[in-house]
C-alpha positions in Angstrom: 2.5 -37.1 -22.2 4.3 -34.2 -23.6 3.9 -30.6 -22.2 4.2 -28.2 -24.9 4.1 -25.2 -22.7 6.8 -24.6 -19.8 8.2 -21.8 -18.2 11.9 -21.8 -18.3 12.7 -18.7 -16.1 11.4 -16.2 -14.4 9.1 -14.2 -16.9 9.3 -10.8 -18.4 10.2 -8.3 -15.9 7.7 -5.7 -14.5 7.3 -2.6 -16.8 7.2 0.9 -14.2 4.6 2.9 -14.2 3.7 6.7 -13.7 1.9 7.3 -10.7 0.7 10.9 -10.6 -1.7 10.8 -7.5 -0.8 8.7 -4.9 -1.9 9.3 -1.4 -0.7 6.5 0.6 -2.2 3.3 1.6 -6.7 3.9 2.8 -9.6 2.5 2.8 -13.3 2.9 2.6 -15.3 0.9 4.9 -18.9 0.4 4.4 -21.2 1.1 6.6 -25.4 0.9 7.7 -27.9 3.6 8.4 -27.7 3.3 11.9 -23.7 4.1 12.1 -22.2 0.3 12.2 -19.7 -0.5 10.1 -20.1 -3.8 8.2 -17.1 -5.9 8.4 -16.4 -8.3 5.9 -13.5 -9.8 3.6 -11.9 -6.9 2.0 -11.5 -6.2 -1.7 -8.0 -4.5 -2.4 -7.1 -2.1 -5.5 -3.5 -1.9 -6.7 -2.4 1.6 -7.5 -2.5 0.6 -11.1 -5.7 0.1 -11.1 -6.9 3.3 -8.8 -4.8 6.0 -11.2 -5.6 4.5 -14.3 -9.7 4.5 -12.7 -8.8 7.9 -11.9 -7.2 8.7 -15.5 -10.2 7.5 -17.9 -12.9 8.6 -15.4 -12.0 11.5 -13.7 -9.9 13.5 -16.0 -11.7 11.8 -18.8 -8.6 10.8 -20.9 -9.4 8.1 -23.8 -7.4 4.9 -23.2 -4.7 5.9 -25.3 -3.6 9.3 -23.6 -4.4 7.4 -20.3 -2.0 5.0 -21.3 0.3 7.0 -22.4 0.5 9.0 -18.9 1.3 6.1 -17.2 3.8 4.7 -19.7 1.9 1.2 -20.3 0.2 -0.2 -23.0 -3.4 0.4 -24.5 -4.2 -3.3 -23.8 -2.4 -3.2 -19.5 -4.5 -0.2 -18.7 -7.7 -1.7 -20.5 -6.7 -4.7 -17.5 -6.1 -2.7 -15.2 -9.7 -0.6 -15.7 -11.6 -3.2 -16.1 -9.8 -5.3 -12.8 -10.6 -1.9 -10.9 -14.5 -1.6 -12.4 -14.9 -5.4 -11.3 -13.5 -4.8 -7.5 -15.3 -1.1 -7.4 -19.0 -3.0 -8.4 -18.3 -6.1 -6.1 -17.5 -3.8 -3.1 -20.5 -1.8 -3.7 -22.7 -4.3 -4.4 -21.4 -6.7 -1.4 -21.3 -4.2 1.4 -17.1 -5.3 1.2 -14.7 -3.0 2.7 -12.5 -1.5 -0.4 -8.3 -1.3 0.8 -6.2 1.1 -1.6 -2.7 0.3 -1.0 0.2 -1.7 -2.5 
């Protein structure tokens, strides 16, 4: 059987991006009504995905000048949102402790 698709090398390097706000490596850890914590398998968020969250719904910047900030495309930071939207509901939802960090 013949493969049609094969990877040859390594892949298209890494583009950098701008990271404006940047705090260091936290997390949030969820806790009950009666002061315990919940432990549970933790969810983590890339700094993409927090400053580009942080970009488009706390400075309110359309995609484009979001994108532009961070010197990506329209199309990474729409993946990069909607990866940190996904992880952001499932902790929330779960009761999942939520690691920012690289």
């Amino acid at each position: 059987m013949h493969c049609w698709r094969r990877r040859r090398g390594p892949g298209r390097p890494v583009k950098p991006r701008n990271i404006a706000f940047w705090r260091g490596p936290f997390a949030f850890l969820p806790s009950l009504p009666d002061g315990r914590i919940v432990e549970g398998q933790p969810i983590y968020l890339t700094p993409d995905e927090v400053e580009s969250f942080r970009l488009v719904y706390l400075e309110e910047l359309t995609q484009e000048e979001a994108a532009k900030r961070m010197g990506i495309s329209r199309g990474t930071l729409w993946r990069s949102l909607y990866n940190a939207r996904k992880k952001i509901a499932m902790a929330l939802a779960e009761m999942r402790p939520l690691v920012i960090g690289p």
